[in-house]
Backbone as XML, in Angstrom:
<?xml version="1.0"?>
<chain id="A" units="angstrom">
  <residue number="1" name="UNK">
    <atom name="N" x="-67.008" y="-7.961" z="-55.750"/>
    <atom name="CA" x="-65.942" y="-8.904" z="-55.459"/>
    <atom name="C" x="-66.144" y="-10.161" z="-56.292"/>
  </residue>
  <residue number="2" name="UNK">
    <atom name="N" x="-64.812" y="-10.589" z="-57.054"/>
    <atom name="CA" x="-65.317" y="-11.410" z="-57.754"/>
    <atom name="C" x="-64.734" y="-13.381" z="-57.244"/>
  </residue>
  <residue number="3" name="UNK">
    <atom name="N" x="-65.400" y="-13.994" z="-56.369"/>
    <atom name="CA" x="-64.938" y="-14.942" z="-55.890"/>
    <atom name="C" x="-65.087" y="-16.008" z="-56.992"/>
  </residue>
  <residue number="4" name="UNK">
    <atom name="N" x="-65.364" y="-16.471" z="-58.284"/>
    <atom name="CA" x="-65.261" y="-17.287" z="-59.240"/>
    <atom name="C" x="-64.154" y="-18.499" z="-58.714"/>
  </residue>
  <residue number="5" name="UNK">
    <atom name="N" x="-62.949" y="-18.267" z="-58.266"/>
    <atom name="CA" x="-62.003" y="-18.475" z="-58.262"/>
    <atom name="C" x="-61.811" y="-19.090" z="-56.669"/>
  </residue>
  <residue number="6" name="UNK">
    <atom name="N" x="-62.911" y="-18.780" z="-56.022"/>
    <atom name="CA" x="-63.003" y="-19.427" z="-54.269"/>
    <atom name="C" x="-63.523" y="-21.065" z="-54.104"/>
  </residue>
  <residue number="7" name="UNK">
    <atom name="N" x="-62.159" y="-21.770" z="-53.626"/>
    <atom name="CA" x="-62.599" y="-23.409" z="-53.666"/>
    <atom name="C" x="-63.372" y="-23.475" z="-52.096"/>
  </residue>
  <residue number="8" name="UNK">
    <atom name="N" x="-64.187" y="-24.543" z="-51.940"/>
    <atom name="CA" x="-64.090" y="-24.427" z="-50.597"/>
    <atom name="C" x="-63.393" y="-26.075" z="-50.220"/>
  </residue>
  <residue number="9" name="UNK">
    <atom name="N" x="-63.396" y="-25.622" z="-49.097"/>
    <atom name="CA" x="-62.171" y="-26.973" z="-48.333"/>
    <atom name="C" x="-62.075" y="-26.418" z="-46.755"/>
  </residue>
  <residue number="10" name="UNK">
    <atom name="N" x="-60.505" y="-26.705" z="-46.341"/>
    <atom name="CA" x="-59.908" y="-27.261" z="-44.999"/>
    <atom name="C" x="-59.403" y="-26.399" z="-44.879"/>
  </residue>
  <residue number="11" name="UNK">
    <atom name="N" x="-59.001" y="-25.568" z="-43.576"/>
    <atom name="CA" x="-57.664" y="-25.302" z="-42.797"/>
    <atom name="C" x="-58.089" y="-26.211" z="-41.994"/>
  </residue>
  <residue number="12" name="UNK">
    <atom name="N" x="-56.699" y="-26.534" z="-41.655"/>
    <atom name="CA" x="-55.912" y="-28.240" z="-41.144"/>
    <atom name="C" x="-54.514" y="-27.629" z="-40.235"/>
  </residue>
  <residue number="13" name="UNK">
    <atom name="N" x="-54.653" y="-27.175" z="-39.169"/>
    <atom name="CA" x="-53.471" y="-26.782" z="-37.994"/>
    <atom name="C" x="-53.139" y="-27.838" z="-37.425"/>
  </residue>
  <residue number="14" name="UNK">
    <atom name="N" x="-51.530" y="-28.628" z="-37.214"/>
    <atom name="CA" x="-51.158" y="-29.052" z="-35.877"/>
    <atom name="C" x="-50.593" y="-28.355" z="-35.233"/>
  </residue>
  <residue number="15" name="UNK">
    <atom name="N" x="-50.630" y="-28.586" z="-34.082"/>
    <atom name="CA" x="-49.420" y="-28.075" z="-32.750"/>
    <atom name="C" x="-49.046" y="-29.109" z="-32.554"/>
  </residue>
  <residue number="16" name="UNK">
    <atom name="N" x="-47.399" y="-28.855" z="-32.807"/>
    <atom name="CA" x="-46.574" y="-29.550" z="-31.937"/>
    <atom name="C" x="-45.318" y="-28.892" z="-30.956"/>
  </residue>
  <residue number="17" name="UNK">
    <atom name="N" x="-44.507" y="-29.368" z="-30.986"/>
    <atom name="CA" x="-42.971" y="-28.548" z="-30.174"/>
    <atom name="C" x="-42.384" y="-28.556" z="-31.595"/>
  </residue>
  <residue number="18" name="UNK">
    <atom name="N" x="-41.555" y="-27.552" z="-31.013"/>
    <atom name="CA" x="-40.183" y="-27.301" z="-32.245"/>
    <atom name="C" x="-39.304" y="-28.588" z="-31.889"/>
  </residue>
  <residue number="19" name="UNK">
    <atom name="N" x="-39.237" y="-29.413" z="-31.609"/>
    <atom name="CA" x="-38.251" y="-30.438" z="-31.349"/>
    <atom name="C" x="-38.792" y="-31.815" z="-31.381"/>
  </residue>
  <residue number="20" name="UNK">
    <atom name="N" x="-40.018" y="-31.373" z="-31.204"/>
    <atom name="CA" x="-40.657" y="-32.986" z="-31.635"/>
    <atom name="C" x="-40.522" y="-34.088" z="-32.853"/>
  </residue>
  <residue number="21" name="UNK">
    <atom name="N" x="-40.285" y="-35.322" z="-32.336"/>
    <atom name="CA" x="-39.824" y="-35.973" z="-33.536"/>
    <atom name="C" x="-40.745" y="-37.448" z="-34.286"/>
  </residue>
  <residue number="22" name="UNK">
    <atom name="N" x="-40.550" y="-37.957" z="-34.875"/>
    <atom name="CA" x="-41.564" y="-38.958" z="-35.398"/>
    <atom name="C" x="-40.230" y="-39.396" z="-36.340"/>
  </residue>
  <residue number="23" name="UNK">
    <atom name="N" x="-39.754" y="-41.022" z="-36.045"/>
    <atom name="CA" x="-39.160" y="-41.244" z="-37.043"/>
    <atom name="C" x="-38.293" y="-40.749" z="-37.268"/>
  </residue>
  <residue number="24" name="UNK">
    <atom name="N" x="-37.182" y="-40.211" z="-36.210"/>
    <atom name="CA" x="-35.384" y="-39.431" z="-36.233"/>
    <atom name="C" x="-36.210" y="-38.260" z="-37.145"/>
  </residue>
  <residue number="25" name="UNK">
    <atom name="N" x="-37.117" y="-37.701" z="-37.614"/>
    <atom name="CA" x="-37.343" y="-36.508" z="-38.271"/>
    <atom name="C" x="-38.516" y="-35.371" z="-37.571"/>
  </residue>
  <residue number="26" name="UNK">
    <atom name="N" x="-38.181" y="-34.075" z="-37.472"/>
    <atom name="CA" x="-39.306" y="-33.729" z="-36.837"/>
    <atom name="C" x="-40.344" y="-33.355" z="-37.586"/>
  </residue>
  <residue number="27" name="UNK">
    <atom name="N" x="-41.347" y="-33.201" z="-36.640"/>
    <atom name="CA" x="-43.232" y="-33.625" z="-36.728"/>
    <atom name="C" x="-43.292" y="-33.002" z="-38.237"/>
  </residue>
  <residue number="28" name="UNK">
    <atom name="N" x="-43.120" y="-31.412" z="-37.502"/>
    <atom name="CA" x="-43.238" y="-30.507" z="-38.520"/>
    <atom name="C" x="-42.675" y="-30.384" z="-39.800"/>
  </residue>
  <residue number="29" name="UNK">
    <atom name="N" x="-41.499" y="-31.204" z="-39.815"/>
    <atom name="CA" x="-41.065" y="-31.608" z="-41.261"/>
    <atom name="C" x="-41.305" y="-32.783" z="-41.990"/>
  </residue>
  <residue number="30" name="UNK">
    <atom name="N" x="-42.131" y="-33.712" z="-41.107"/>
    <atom name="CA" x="-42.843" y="-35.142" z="-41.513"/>
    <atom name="C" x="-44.021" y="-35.051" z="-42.246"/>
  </residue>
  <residue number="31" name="UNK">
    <atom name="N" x="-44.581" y="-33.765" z="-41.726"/>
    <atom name="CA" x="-46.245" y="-33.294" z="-42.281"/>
    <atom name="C" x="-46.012" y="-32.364" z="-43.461"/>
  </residue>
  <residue number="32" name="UNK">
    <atom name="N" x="-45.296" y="-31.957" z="-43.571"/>
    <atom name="CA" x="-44.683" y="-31.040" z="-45.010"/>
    <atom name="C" x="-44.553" y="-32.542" z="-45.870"/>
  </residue>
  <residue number="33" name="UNK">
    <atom name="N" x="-43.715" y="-32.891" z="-45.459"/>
    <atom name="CA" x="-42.956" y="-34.018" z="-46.108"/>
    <atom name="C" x="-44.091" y="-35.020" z="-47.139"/>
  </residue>
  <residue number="34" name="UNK">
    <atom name="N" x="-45.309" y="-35.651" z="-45.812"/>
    <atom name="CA" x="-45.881" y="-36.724" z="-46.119"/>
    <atom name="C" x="-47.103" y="-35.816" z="-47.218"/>
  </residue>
  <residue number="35" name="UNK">
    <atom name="N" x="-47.611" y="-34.356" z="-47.018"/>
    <atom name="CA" x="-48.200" y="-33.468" z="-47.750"/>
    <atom name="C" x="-47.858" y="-33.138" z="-48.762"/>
  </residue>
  <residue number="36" name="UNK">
    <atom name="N" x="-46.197" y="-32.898" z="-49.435"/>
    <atom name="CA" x="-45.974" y="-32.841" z="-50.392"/>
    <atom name="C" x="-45.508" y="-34.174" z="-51.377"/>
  </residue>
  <residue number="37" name="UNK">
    <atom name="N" x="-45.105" y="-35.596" z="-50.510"/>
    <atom name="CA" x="-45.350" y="-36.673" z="-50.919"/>
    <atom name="C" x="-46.900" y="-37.211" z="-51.571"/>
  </residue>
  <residue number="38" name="UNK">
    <atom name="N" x="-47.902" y="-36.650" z="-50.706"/>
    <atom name="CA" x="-48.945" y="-37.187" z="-51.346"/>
    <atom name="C" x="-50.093" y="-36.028" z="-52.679"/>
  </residue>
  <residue number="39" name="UNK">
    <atom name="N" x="-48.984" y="-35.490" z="-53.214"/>
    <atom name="CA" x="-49.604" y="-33.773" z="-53.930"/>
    <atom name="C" x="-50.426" y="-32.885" z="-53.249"/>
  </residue>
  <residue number="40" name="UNK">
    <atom name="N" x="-50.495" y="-32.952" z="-52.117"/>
    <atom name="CA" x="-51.338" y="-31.903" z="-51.659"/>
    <atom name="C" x="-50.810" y="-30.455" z="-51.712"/>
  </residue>
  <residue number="41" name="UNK">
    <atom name="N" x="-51.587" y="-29.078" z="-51.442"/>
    <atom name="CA" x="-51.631" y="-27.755" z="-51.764"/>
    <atom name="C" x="-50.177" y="-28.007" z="-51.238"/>
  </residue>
  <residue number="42" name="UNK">
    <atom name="N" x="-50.005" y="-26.362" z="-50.598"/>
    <atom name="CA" x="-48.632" y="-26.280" z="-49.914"/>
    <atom name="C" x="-49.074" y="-26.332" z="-48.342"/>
  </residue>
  <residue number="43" name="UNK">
    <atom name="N" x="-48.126" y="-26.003" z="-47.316"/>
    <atom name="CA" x="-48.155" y="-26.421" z="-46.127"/>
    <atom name="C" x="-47.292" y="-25.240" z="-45.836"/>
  </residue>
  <residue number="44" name="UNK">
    <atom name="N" x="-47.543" y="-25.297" z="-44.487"/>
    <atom name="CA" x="-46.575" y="-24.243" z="-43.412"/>
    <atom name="C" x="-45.698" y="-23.992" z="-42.162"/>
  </residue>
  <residue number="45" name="UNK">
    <atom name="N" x="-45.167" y="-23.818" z="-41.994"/>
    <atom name="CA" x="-44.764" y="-24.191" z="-40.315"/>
    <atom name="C" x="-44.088" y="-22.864" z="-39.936"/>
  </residue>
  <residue number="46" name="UNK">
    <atom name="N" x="-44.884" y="-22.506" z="-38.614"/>
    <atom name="CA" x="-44.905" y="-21.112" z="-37.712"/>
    <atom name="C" x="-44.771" y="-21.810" z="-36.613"/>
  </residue>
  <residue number="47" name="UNK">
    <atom name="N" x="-43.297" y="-20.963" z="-36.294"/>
    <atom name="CA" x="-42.782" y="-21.081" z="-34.727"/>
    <atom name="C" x="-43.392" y="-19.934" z="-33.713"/>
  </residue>
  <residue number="48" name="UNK">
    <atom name="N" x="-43.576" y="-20.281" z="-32.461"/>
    <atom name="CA" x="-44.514" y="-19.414" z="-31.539"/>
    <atom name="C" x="-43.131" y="-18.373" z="-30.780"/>
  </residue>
  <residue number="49" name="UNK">
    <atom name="N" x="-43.289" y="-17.604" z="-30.229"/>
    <atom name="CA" x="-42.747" y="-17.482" z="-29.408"/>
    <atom name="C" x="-42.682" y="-17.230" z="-27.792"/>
  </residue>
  <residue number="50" name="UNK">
    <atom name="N" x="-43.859" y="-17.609" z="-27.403"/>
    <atom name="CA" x="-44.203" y="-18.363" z="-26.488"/>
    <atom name="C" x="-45.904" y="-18.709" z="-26.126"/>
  </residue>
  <residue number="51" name="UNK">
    <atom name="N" x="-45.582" y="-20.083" z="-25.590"/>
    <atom name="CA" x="-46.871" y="-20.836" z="-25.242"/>
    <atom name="C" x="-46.554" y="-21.740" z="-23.980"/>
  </residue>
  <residue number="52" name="UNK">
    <atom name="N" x="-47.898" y="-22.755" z="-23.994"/>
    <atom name="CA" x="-48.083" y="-23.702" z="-23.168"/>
    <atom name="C" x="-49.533" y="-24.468" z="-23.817"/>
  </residue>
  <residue number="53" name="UNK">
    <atom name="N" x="-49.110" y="-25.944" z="-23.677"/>
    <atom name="CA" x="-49.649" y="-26.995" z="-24.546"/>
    <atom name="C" x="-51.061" y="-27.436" z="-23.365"/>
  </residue>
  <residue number="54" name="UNK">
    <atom name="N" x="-51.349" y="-28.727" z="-24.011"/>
    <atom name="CA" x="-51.971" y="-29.670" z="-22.560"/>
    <atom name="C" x="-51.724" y="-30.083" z="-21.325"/>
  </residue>
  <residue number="55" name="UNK">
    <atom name="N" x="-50.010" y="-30.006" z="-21.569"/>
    <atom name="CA" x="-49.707" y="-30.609" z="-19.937"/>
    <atom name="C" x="-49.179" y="-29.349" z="-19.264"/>
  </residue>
  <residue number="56" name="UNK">
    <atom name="N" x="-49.793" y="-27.857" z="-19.672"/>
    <atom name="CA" x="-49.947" y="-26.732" z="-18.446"/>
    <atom name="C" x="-48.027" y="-26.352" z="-18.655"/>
  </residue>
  <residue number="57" name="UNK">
    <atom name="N" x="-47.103" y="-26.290" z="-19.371"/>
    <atom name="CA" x="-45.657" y="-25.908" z="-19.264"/>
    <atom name="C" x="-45.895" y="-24.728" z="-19.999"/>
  </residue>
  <residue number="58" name="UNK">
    <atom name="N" x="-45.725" y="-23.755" z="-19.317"/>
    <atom name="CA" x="-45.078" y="-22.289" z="-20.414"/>
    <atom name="C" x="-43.807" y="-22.557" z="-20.729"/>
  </residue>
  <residue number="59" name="UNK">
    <atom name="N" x="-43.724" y="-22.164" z="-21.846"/>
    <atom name="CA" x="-42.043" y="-22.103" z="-23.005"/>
    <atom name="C" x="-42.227" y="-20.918" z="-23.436"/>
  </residue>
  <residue number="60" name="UNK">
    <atom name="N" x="-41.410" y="-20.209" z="-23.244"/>
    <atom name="CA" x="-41.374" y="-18.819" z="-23.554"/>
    <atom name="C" x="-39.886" y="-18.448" z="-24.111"/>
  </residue>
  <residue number="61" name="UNK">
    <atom name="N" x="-39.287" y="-17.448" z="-25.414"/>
    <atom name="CA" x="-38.245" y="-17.398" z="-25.927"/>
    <atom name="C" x="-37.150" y="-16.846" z="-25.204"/>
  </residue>
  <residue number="62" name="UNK">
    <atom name="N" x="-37.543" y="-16.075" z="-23.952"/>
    <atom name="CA" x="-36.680" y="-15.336" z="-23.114"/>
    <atom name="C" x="-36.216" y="-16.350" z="-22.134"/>
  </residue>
  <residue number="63" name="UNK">
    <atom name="N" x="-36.734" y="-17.965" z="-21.526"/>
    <atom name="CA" x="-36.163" y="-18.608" z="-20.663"/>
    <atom name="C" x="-35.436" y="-19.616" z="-21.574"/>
  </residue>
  <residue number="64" name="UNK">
    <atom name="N" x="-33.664" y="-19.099" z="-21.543"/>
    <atom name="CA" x="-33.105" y="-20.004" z="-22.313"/>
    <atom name="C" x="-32.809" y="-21.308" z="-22.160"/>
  </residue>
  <residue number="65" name="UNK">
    <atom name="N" x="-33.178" y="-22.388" z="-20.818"/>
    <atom name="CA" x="-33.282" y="-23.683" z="-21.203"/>
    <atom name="C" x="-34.511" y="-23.750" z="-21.761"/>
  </residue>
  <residue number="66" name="UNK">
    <atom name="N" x="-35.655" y="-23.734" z="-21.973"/>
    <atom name="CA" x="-37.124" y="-23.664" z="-22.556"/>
    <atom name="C" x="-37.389" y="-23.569" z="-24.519"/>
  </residue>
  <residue number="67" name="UNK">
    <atom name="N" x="-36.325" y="-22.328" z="-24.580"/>
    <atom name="CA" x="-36.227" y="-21.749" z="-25.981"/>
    <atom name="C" x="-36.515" y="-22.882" z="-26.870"/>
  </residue>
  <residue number="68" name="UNK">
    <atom name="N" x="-35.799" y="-23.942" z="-26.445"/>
    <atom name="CA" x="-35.162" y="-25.051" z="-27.939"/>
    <atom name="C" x="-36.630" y="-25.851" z="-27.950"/>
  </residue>
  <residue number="69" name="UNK">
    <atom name="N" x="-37.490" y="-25.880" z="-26.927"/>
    <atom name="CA" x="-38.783" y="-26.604" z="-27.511"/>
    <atom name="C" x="-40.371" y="-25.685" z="-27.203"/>
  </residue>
  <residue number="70" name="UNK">
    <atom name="N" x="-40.058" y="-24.631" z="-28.301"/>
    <atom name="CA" x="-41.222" y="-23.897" z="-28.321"/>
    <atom name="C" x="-42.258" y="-24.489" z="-29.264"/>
  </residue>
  <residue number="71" name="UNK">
    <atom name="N" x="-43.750" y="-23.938" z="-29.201"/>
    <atom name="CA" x="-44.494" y="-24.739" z="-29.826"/>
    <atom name="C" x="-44.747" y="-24.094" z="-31.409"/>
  </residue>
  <residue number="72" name="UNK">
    <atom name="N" x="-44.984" y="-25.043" z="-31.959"/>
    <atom name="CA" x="-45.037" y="-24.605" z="-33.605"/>
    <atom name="C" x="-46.184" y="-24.951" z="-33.884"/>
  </residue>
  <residue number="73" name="UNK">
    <atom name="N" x="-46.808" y="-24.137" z="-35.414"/>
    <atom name="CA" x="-48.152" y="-24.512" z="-35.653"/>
    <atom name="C" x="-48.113" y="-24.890" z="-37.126"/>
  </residue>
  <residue number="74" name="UNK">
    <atom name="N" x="-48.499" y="-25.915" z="-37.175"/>
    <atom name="CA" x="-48.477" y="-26.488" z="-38.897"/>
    <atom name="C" x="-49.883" y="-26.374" z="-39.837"/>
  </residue>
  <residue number="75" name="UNK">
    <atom name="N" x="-49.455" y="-25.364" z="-40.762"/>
    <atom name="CA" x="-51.218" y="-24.800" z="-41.367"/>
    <atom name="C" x="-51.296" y="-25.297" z="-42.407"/>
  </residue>
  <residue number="76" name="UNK">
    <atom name="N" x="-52.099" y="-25.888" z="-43.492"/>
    <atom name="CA" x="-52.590" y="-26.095" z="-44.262"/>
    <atom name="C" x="-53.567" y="-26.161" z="-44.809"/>
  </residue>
  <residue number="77" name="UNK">
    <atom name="N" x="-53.859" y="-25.284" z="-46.371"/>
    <atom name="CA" x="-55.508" y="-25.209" z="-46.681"/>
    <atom name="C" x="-55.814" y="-26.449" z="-47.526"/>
  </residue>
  <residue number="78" name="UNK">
    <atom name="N" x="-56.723" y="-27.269" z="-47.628"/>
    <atom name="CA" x="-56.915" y="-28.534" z="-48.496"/>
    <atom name="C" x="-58.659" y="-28.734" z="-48.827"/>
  </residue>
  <residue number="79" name="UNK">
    <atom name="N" x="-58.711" y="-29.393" z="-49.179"/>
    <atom name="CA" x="-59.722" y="-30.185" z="-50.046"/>
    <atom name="C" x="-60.291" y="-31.018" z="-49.033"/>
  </residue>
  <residue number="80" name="UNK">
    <atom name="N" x="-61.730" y="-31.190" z="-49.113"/>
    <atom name="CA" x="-61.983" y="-32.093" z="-47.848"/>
    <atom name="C" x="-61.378" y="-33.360" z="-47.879"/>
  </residue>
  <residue number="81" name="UNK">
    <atom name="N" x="-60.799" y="-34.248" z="-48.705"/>
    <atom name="CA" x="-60.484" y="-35.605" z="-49.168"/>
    <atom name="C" x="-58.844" y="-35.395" z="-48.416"/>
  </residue>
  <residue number="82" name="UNK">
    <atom name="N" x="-58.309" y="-34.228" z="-49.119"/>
    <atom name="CA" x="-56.791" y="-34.267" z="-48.654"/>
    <atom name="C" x="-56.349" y="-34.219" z="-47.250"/>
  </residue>
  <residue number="83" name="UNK">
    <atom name="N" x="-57.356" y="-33.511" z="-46.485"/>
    <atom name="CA" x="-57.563" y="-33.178" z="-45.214"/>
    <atom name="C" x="-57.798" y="-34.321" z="-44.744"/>
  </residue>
  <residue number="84" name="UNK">
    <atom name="N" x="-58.565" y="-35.126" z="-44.836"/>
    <atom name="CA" x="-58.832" y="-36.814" z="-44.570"/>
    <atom name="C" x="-58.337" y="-37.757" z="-44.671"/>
  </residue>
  <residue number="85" name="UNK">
    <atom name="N" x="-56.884" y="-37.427" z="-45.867"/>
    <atom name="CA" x="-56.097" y="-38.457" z="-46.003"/>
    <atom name="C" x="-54.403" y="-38.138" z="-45.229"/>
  </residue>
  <residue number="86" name="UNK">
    <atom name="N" x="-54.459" y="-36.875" z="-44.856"/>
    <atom name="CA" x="-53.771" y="-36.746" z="-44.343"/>
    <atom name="C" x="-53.825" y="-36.851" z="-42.904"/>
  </residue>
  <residue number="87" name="UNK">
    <atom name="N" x="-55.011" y="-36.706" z="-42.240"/>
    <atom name="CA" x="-54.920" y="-37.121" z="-40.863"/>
    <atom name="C" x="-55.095" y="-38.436" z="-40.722"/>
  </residue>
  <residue number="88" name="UNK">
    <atom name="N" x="-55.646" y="-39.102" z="-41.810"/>
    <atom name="CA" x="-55.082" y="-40.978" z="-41.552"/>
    <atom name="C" x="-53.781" y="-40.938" z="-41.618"/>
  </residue>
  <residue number="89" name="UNK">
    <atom name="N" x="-52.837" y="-40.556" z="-42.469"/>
    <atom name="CA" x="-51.172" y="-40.616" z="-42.262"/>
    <atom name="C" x="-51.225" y="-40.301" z="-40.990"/>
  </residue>
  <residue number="90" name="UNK">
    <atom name="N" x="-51.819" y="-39.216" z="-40.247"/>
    <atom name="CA" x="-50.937" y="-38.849" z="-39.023"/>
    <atom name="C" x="-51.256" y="-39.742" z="-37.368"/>
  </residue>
  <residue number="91" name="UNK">
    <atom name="N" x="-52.686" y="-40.554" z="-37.787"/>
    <atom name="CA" x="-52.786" y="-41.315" z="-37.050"/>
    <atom name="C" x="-52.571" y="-42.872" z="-37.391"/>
  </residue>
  <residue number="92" name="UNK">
    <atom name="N" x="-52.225" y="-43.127" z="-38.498"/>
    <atom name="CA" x="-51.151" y="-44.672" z="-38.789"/>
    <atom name="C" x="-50.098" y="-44.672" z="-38.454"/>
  </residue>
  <residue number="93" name="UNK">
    <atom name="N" x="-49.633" y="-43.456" z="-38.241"/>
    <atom name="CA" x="-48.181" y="-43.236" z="-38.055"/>
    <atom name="C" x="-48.104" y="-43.093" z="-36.398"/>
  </residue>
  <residue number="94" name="UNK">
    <atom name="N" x="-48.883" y="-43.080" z="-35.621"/>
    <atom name="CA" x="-49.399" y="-42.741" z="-33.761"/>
    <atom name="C" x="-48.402" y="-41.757" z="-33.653"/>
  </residue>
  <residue number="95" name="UNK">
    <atom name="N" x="-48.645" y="-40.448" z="-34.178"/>
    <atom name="CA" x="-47.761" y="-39.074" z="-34.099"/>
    <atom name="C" x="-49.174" y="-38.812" z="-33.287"/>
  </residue>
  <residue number="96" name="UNK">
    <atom name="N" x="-48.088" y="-38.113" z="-31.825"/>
    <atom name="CA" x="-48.728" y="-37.044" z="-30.944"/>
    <atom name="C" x="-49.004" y="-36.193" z="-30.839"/>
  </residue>
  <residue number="97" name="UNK">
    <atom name="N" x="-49.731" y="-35.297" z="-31.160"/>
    <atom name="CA" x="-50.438" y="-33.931" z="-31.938"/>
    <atom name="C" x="-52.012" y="-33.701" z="-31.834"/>
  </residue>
  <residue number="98" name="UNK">
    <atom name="N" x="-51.859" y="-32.330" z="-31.427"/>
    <atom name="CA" x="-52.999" y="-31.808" z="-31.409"/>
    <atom name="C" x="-53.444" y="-30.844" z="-32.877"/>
  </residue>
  <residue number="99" name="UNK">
    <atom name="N" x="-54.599" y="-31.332" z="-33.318"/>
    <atom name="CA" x="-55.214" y="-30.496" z="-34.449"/>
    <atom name="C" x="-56.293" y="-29.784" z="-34.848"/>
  </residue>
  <residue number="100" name="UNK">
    <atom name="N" x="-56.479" y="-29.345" z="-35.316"/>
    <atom name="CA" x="-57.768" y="-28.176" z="-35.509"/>
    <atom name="C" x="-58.181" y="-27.852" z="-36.684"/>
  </residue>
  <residue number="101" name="UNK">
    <atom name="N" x="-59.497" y="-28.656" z="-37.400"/>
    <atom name="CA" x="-59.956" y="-28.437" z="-38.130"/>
    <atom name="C" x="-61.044" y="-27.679" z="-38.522"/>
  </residue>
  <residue number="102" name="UNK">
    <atom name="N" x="-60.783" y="-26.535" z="-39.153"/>
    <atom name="CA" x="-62.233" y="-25.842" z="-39.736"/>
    <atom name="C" x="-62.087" y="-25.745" z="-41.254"/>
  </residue>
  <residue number="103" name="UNK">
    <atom name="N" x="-63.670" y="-25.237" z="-41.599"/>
    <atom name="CA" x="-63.956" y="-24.802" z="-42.799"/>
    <atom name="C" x="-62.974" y="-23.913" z="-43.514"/>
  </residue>
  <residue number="104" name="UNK">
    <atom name="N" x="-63.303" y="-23.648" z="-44.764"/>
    <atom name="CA" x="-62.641" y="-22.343" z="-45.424"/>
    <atom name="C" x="-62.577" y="-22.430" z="-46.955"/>
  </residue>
  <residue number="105" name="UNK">
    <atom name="N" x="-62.845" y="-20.875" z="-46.938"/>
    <atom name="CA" x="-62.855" y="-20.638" z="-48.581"/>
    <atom name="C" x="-61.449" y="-20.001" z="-48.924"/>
  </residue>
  <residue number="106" name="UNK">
    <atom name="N" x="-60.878" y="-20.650" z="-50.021"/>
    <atom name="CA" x="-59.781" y="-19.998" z="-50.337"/>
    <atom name="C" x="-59.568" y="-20.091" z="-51.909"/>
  </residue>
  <residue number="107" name="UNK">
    <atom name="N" x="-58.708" y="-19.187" z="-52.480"/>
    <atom name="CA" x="-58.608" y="-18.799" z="-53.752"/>
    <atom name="C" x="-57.018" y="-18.629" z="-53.510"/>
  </residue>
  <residue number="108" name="UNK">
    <atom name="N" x="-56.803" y="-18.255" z="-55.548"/>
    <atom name="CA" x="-55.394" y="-17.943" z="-55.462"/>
    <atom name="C" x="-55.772" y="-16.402" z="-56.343"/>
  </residue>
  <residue number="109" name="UNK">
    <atom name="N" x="-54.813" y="-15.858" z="-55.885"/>
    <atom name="CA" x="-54.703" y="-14.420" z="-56.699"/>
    <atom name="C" x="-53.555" y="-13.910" z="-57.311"/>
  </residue>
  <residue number="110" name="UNK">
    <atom name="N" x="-53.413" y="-13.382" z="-58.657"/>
    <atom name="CA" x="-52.611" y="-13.429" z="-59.672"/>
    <atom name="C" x="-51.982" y="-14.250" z="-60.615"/>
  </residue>
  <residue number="111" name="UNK">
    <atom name="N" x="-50.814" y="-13.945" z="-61.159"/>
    <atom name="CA" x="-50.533" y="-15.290" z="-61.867"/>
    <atom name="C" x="-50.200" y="-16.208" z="-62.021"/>
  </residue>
  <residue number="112" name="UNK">
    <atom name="N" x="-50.268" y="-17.785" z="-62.400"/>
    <atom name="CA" x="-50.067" y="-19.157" z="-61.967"/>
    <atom name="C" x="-48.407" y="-18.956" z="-62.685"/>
  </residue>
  <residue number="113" name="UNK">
    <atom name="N" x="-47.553" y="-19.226" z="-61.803"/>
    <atom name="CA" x="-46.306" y="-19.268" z="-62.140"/>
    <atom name="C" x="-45.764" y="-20.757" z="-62.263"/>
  </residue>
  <residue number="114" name="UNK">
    <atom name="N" x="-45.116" y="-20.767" z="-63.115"/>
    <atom name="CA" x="-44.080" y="-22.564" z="-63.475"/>
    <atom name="C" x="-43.325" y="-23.022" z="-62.851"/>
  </residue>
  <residue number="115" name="UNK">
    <atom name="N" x="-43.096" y="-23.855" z="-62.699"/>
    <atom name="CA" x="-41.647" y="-24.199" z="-62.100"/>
    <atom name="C" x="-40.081" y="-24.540" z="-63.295"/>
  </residue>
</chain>
């Protein structure tokens, strides 16, 4: 196996709700936003289809008042620095969010395409 090509760094998860907002914009599109504002890798956002947070509420996709604020998970692999500068954005900004940081090796595979 040839890992030459394996950086090591961050996965960087928030949870928030699908409806959560920061700034008339939501969470999950603030952290894309402020991530691709500041060059970092790419970013992600995965909707659940059902959970329950800290304060104990199941949201589940089958109870249709519930549906519209299911919880989402925002992934990103980074650099230890980017990972650091991005959770200062997210706590200058006093966005409510839970996050989860671990290690990780990651690479890219095949060819670097242009824009």
């Amino acid at each position: 196996m040839n890992q030459d090509n394996l950086q090591q760094g961050v996965h960087l998860t928030f949870y928030c709700h699908v409806r959560a907002r920061h700034d008339g914009m939501l969470v999950s599109q603030w952290l894309l936003e402020q991530a691709r504002r500041d060059g970092l890798g790419g970013g992600s956002v995965f909707r659940a289809i059902a959970g329950f947070g800290r304060h104990g509420v199941l949201r589940e996709e089958q109870f249709f008042e519930l549906a519209d604020d299911l919880p989402v998970k925002v992934e990103f692999l980074l650099r230890e620095s980017q990972a650091d500068l991005l959770l200062e954005r997210v706590r200058a900004a006093g966005i409510d969010t839970v996050y989860a940081r671990s290690p990780a090796n990651y690479g890219v595979l095949g060819a670097a395409k242009t824009r």
